[in-house]
N, C-alpha and C positions, 0 to 999 in steps of 0.2 A: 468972376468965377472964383470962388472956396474954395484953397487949395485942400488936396487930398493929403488929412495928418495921420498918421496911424498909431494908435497905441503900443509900444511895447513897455519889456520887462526888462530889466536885467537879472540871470539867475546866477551868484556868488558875488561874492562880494570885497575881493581881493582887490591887487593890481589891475588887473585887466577891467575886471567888473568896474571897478571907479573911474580908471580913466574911458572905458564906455560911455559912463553916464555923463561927462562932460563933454564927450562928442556930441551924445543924442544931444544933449542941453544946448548945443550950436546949431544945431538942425533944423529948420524949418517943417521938416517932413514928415516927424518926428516926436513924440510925446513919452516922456518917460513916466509911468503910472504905478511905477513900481521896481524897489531894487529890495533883494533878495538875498539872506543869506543862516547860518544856523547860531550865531550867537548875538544875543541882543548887548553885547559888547564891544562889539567887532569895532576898530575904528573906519574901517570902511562904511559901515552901516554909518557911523555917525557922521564921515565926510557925506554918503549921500543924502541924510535927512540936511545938511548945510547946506544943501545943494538946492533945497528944494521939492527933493524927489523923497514920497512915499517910502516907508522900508517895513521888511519882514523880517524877524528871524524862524518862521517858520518853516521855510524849505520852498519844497515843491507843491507842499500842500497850499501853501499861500497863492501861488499859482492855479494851480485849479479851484480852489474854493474862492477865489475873486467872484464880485459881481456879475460880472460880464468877459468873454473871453479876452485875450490882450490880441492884438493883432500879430506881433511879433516877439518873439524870446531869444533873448540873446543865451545863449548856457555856456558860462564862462567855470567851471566847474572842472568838473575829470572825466576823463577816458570812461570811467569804469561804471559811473552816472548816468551818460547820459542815455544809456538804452530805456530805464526805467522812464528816465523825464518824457522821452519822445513818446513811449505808451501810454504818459498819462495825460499828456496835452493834443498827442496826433486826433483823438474823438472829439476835440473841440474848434477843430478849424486854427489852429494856432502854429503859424510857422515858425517854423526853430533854428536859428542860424546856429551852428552850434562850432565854437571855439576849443575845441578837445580833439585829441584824433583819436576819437571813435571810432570811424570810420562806417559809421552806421548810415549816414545821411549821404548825399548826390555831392560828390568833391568838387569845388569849385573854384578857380581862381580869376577872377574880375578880368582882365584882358584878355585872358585863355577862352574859358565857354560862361561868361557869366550869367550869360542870358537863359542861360539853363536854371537860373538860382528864379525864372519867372515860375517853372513849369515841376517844381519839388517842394513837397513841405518842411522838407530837413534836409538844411544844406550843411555840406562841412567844407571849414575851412582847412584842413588840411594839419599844418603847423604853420609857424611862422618862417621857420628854414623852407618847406613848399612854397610861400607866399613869392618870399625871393627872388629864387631860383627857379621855378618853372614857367615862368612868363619869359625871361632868357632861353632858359635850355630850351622849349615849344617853339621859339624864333628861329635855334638852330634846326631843330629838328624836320620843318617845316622846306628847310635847303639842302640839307645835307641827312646823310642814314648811317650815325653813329654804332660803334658796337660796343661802347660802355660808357656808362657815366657814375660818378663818382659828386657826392654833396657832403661837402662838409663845415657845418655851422658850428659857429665860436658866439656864447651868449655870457655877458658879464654874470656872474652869479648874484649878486643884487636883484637881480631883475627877474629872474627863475624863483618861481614859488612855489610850497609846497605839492599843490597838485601837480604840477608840468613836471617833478621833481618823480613824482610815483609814474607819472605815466612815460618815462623816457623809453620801455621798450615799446609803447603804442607808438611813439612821436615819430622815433623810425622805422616802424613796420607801414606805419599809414603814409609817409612821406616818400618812400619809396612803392609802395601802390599808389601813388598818385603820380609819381614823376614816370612810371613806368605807364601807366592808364593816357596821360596829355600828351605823352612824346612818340610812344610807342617801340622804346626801348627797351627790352625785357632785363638785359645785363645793368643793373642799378646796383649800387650801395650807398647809404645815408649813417653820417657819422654825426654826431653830434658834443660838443667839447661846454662844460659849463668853466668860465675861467673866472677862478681865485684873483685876477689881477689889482691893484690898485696904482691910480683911479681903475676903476673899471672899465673894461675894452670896451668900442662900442662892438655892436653888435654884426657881425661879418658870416659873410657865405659865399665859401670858395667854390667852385666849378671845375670838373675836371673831366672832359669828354675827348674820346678816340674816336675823331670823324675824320676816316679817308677822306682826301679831297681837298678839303679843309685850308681856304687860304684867307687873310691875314685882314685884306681889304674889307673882304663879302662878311666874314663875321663880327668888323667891328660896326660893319652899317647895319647889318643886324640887330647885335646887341647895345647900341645905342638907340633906334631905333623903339628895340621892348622898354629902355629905361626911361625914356621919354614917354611912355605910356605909365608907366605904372606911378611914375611922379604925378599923374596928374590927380591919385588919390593919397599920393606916401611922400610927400614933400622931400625928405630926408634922403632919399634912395638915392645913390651914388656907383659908379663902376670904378672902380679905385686900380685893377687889370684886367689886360687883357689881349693874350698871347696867342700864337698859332707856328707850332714845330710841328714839322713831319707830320701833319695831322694831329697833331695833339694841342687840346685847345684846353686853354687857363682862363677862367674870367671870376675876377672876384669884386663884389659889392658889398658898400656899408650902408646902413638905414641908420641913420640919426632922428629921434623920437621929435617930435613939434607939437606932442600934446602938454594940453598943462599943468598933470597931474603923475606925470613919469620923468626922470631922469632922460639927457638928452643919447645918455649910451643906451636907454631899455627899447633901441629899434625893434627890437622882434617882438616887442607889444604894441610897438606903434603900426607895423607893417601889416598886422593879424587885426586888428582893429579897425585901421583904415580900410579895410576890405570890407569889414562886416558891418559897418554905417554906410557903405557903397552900396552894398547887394541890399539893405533896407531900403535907403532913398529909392532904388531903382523900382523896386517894388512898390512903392506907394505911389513914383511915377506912373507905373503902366496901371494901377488901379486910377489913377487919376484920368489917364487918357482913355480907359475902358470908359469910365462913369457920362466924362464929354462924348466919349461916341454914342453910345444908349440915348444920352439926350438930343443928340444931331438926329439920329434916329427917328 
Protein backbone atom coordinates (compact mmCIF):
# COMPACT_ATOMS: atom_id res chain seq x y z
CA UNK A 1 0.00 0.00 0.00
CA UNK A 2 1.34 3.86 -1.02
CA UNK A 3 1.50 5.69 1.80
CA UNK A 4 -0.84 8.81 1.72
CA UNK A 5 1.92 11.99 1.43
CA UNK A 6 0.43 15.45 1.28
CA UNK A 7 1.70 18.40 -0.14
CA UNK A 8 2.11 21.34 2.03
CA UNK A 9 3.50 24.99 2.26
CA UNK A 10 5.06 26.75 4.74
CA UNK A 11 3.76 30.61 4.77
CA UNK A 12 6.74 33.03 6.61
CA UNK A 13 9.65 32.35 6.94
CA UNK A 14 11.11 33.28 10.31
CA UNK A 15 11.77 31.02 13.39
CA UNK A 16 8.79 29.10 13.43
CA UNK A 17 8.45 28.93 9.60
CA UNK A 18 12.24 27.06 9.59
CA UNK A 19 12.07 25.02 12.24
CA UNK A 20 8.67 23.84 10.54
CA UNK A 21 10.33 22.90 7.61
CA UNK A 22 12.62 20.69 9.38
CA UNK A 23 9.92 18.85 10.97
CA UNK A 24 8.00 18.44 7.72
CA UNK A 25 11.55 17.37 6.24
CA UNK A 26 11.32 14.33 9.11
CA UNK A 27 7.93 13.39 8.28
CA UNK A 28 6.95 10.59 6.23
CA UNK A 29 3.58 12.16 5.74
CA UNK A 30 4.59 15.04 4.59
CA UNK A 31 6.03 16.98 1.50
CA UNK A 32 7.20 20.35 1.86
CA UNK A 33 6.73 21.96 -2.02
CA UNK A 34 7.25 25.14 -0.84
CA UNK A 35 8.34 27.73 1.90
CA UNK A 36 7.25 31.16 1.66
CA UNK A 37 8.23 34.44 2.57
CA UNK A 38 8.53 38.65 1.32
CA UNK A 39 12.27 39.04 0.96
CA UNK A 40 14.32 37.28 -1.40
CA UNK A 41 17.02 37.96 1.30
CA UNK A 42 15.63 36.52 4.27
CA UNK A 43 18.09 34.01 5.79
CA UNK A 44 15.34 31.83 6.46
CA UNK A 45 14.48 31.62 2.90
CA UNK A 46 18.15 30.71 2.31
CA UNK A 47 18.18 28.06 5.23
CA UNK A 48 15.04 26.49 3.43
CA UNK A 49 16.37 26.45 -0.12
CA UNK A 50 19.53 24.46 2.01
CA UNK A 51 17.05 22.42 2.99
CA UNK A 52 16.04 21.32 0.03
CA UNK A 53 12.66 22.91 -0.10
CA UNK A 54 11.44 25.27 -2.91
CA UNK A 55 11.15 29.14 -1.84
CA UNK A 56 9.23 32.27 -2.52
CA UNK A 57 9.50 35.62 -1.81
CA UNK A 58 6.44 36.41 -3.19
CA UNK A 59 3.95 36.20 -0.42
CA UNK A 60 0.60 34.61 -0.65
CA UNK A 61 0.45 35.29 -4.10
CA UNK A 62 3.00 32.37 -4.62
CA UNK A 63 0.61 30.36 -2.95
CA UNK A 64 -2.32 30.73 -4.96
CA UNK A 65 -0.64 31.14 -8.34
CA UNK A 66 1.16 27.56 -7.72
CA UNK A 67 0.49 24.84 -10.25
CA UNK A 68 -1.71 22.95 -8.34
CA UNK A 69 -3.38 23.60 -4.88
CA UNK A 70 -0.94 22.55 -1.85
CA UNK A 71 -2.78 20.27 0.45
CA UNK A 72 -1.86 21.94 3.55
CA UNK A 73 -0.54 25.62 4.66
CA UNK A 74 1.04 26.10 7.46
CA UNK A 75 0.56 30.36 8.12
CA UNK A 76 3.41 31.01 10.47
CA UNK A 77 2.85 34.90 9.83
CA UNK A 78 0.64 37.36 11.97
CA UNK A 79 -2.56 37.72 13.65
CA UNK A 80 -3.39 40.63 11.47
CA UNK A 81 -2.73 38.14 7.95
CA UNK A 82 -4.18 35.62 8.22
CA UNK A 83 -7.87 36.66 7.43
CA UNK A 84 -6.84 37.71 4.06
CA UNK A 85 -4.61 34.22 3.58
CA UNK A 86 -7.79 32.09 4.60
CA UNK A 87 -9.83 34.05 1.80
CA UNK A 88 -7.63 33.53 -0.70
CA UNK A 89 -6.73 29.88 -0.25
CA UNK A 90 -10.38 28.78 1.48
CA UNK A 91 -11.79 28.54 -2.83
CA UNK A 92 -9.02 26.15 -3.41
CA UNK A 93 -9.56 23.41 -1.05
CA UNK A 94 -6.38 24.18 0.86
CA UNK A 95 -6.41 23.68 4.56
CA UNK A 96 -4.68 26.03 6.87
CA UNK A 97 -3.26 25.14 10.01
CA UNK A 98 -2.62 28.55 11.08
CA UNK A 99 0.05 29.57 13.98
CA UNK A 100 -1.25 33.19 14.75
CA UNK A 101 -3.99 34.00 17.15
CA UNK A 102 -6.25 34.97 14.91
CA UNK A 103 -8.61 33.54 16.01
CA UNK A 104 -10.36 33.10 12.77
CA UNK A 105 -10.02 29.27 12.35
CA UNK A 106 -11.66 26.05 14.71
CA UNK A 107 -9.15 26.38 18.05
CA UNK A 108 -7.55 23.31 18.59
CA UNK A 109 -5.26 21.69 20.95
CA UNK A 110 -4.04 17.92 19.94
CA UNK A 111 -5.17 15.98 23.23
CA UNK A 112 -8.11 18.38 23.92
CA UNK A 113 -10.53 17.98 20.53
CA UNK A 114 -7.93 17.39 18.01
CA UNK A 115 -10.05 15.43 16.07
CA UNK A 116 -11.98 18.35 15.30
CA UNK A 117 -8.74 19.71 13.23
CA UNK A 118 -10.48 16.32 10.68
CA UNK A 119 -13.75 18.11 10.17
CA UNK A 120 -12.24 22.37 9.58
CA UNK A 121 -10.40 23.86 6.86
CA UNK A 122 -8.65 26.42 9.21
CA UNK A 123 -7.45 25.39 12.35
CA UNK A 124 -5.86 27.63 14.92
CA UNK A 125 -3.48 26.74 17.25
CA UNK A 126 -4.24 29.10 19.73
CA UNK A 127 -0.55 30.37 21.14
CA UNK A 128 1.90 28.58 22.46
CA UNK A 129 1.02 29.63 26.33
CA UNK A 130 -2.68 27.67 25.03
CA UNK A 131 -0.57 24.88 23.81
CA UNK A 132 0.68 24.30 27.46
CA UNK A 133 -1.62 24.90 29.60
CA UNK A 134 -4.92 23.89 28.44
CA UNK A 135 -4.41 20.22 28.07
CA UNK A 136 -3.64 20.47 32.07
CA UNK A 137 -6.22 23.09 32.95
CA UNK A 138 -9.09 20.72 30.52
CA UNK A 139 -7.77 17.54 32.95
CA UNK A 140 -8.77 19.85 35.79
CA UNK A 141 -11.58 20.97 34.70
CA UNK A 142 -13.06 17.79 33.59
CA UNK A 143 -13.08 16.81 37.83
CA UNK A 144 -13.33 19.67 39.40
CA UNK A 145 -15.71 23.28 38.56
CA UNK A 146 -13.08 26.03 39.10
CA UNK A 147 -14.15 29.73 39.59
CA UNK A 148 -10.99 31.36 38.03
CA UNK A 149 -8.03 30.60 36.40
CA UNK A 150 -5.14 32.69 35.97
CA UNK A 151 -2.01 31.74 32.85
CA UNK A 152 0.91 33.13 32.91
CA UNK A 153 3.70 32.65 30.46
CA UNK A 154 7.48 33.60 30.63
CA UNK A 155 9.04 33.36 26.87
CA UNK A 156 13.00 34.16 26.61
CA UNK A 157 13.06 37.12 24.39
CA UNK A 158 15.46 35.42 21.74
CA UNK A 159 12.73 33.40 20.77
CA UNK A 160 9.83 36.08 20.26
CA UNK A 161 9.86 37.64 16.79
CA UNK A 162 8.76 40.38 15.38
CA UNK A 163 5.33 39.29 14.39
CA UNK A 164 4.44 37.42 17.92
CA UNK A 165 5.96 40.77 19.23
CA UNK A 166 2.89 42.99 17.27
CA UNK A 167 0.40 40.47 18.01
CA UNK A 168 0.70 40.33 22.07
CA UNK A 169 -2.80 41.89 22.54
CA UNK A 170 -4.27 39.05 19.97
CA UNK A 171 -1.87 36.29 21.90
CA UNK A 172 -3.97 37.04 24.96
CA UNK A 173 -7.29 37.98 23.88
CA UNK A 174 -7.34 34.46 21.80
CA UNK A 175 -5.61 32.37 24.71
CA UNK A 176 -7.94 33.30 26.98
CA UNK A 177 -11.06 32.50 24.42
CA UNK A 178 -9.68 29.40 24.20
CA UNK A 179 -8.93 28.57 27.69
CA UNK A 180 -12.35 29.94 28.49
CA UNK A 181 -14.10 27.90 25.23
CA UNK A 182 -12.12 23.93 26.39
CA UNK A 183 -12.60 24.38 30.15
CA UNK A 184 -15.57 26.21 30.40
CA UNK A 185 -14.50 28.67 32.82
CA UNK A 186 -15.66 32.05 32.01
CA UNK A 187 -13.48 33.95 34.97
CA UNK A 188 -9.82 33.72 32.87
CA UNK A 189 -6.98 36.07 32.68
CA UNK A 190 -3.75 35.38 30.32
CA UNK A 191 -0.52 37.27 31.05
CA UNK A 192 2.15 36.95 29.15
CA UNK A 193 6.09 38.18 30.26
CA UNK A 194 8.82 38.42 27.38
CA UNK A 195 12.09 37.97 29.55
CA UNK A 196 15.28 39.99 28.97
CA UNK A 197 17.16 37.07 30.85
CA UNK A 198 20.57 35.87 30.14
CA UNK A 199 21.17 32.89 29.31
CA UNK A 200 17.79 32.92 28.42
CA UNK A 201 14.92 31.41 30.58
CA UNK A 202 13.48 28.53 29.19
CA UNK A 203 10.35 28.84 28.29
CA UNK A 204 7.61 28.39 31.38
CA UNK A 205 3.61 28.55 32.09
CA UNK A 206 2.35 28.94 35.39
CA UNK A 207 -1.21 27.90 36.44
CA UNK A 208 -3.23 29.36 38.90
CA UNK A 209 -6.87 27.93 39.44
CA UNK A 210 -9.58 28.46 42.52
CA UNK A 211 -11.13 24.81 42.38
CA UNK A 212 -13.14 24.23 45.67
CA UNK A 213 -12.74 20.81 46.40
CA UNK A 214 -9.55 20.60 45.25
CA UNK A 215 -7.22 17.90 46.80
CA UNK A 216 -3.71 17.35 46.33
CA UNK A 217 -3.63 13.47 45.32
CA UNK A 218 -6.66 13.60 42.48
CA UNK A 219 -4.80 16.80 40.85
CA UNK A 220 -1.43 15.50 40.60
CA UNK A 221 -2.76 12.19 38.84
CA UNK A 222 -4.43 14.32 36.77
CA UNK A 223 -1.98 16.67 35.84
CA UNK A 224 0.69 14.07 35.27
CA UNK A 225 -1.63 12.13 33.60
CA UNK A 226 -2.24 15.39 30.63
CA UNK A 227 1.75 15.72 30.68
CA UNK A 228 2.18 12.25 29.64
CA UNK A 229 -0.03 12.84 26.89
CA UNK A 230 1.22 15.89 25.47
CA UNK A 231 4.88 14.40 25.64
CA UNK A 232 4.15 12.11 23.28
CA UNK A 233 4.25 14.98 20.54
CA UNK A 234 6.42 17.81 22.76
CA UNK A 235 9.20 15.72 24.15
CA UNK A 236 10.45 18.66 26.20
CA UNK A 237 7.30 19.21 28.36
CA UNK A 238 7.98 18.96 31.87
CA UNK A 239 5.70 19.81 35.28
CA UNK A 240 8.31 21.44 37.29
CA UNK A 241 5.07 22.30 40.36
CA UNK A 242 2.43 21.53 41.54
CA UNK A 243 0.35 22.55 44.69
CA UNK A 244 -2.98 22.38 46.20
CA UNK A 245 -4.13 24.91 49.33
CA UNK A 246 -7.42 25.57 50.49
CA UNK A 247 -8.37 24.95 46.96
CA UNK A 248 -5.97 26.85 45.42
CA UNK A 249 -4.14 25.08 42.75
CA UNK A 250 -0.38 25.96 41.39
CA UNK A 251 1.06 23.87 38.59
CA UNK A 252 3.84 25.12 36.61
CA UNK A 253 5.50 23.58 33.30
CA UNK A 254 8.72 23.90 31.29
CA UNK A 255 8.93 22.89 27.41
CA UNK A 256 12.51 22.48 26.39
CA UNK A 257 12.69 22.83 22.37
CA UNK A 258 14.28 19.23 20.66
CA UNK A 259 13.94 20.67 17.26
CA UNK A 260 17.21 21.29 15.42
CA UNK A 261 16.76 24.45 14.21
CA UNK A 262 15.73 26.49 17.65
CA UNK A 263 17.53 27.02 20.73
CA UNK A 264 16.83 24.38 23.49
CA UNK A 265 15.08 27.45 25.84
CA UNK A 266 12.74 28.55 22.40
CA UNK A 267 10.00 25.76 23.96
CA UNK A 268 7.11 27.82 23.00
CA UNK A 269 8.12 27.39 19.36
CA UNK A 270 8.67 24.00 19.82
CA UNK A 271 5.25 23.27 21.68
CA UNK A 272 3.20 25.42 18.75
CA UNK A 273 4.91 23.48 16.17
CA UNK A 274 4.79 19.99 17.62
CA UNK A 275 1.13 20.32 17.56
CA UNK A 276 0.83 21.55 13.95
CA UNK A 277 2.99 18.59 12.28
CA UNK A 278 0.51 16.45 14.66
CA UNK A 279 -2.79 17.82 13.28
CA UNK A 280 -1.07 17.45 9.64
CA UNK A 281 0.14 13.84 9.92
CA UNK A 282 -3.28 13.10 11.49
CA UNK A 283 -4.92 14.43 8.55
CA UNK A 284 -3.12 12.76 5.86
CA UNK A 285 -3.74 9.58 8.28
CA UNK A 286 -7.53 9.62 7.93
CA UNK A 287 -7.22 10.56 4.14
CA UNK A 288 -5.08 7.48 3.98
CA UNK A 289 -7.61 5.40 5.73
CA UNK A 290 -10.46 7.06 3.74
CA UNK A 291 -8.60 6.13 0.18
CA UNK A 292 -8.15 2.06 1.70
CA UNK A 293 -11.79 2.16 2.72
CA UNK A 294 -13.20 3.28 -0.89
CA UNK A 295 -10.94 0.61 -2.28
CA UNK A 296 -12.29 -2.32 0.39
CA UNK A 297 -15.31 -0.83 -1.08
Amino acid sequence: MTRHVLDVAVLGAGMIGIDLVTRIKQSPFLDCRLVVGRDDQARGLRLAASLGCPTSADGIDALVNAPRPFDIVFDATNAMSHAEHWARLQPLGTMLVDLTPSRVGHMVIPMVNGTDALMHGNVNLISCGGQASIPILHALTRRYSPDYIEVVTTAASPSVGRATRLNLDEYIATTQDAIRALTGVRDVKAIVNLSPARPPATFRVAMSVLAPGAAIEPVRELVAAAADEVRTYAPGYKVTACTVTDGRVFIAVEVTATGDRIPRYAGNLDIINSAAVLIAEQRAANQELVSVTKELL
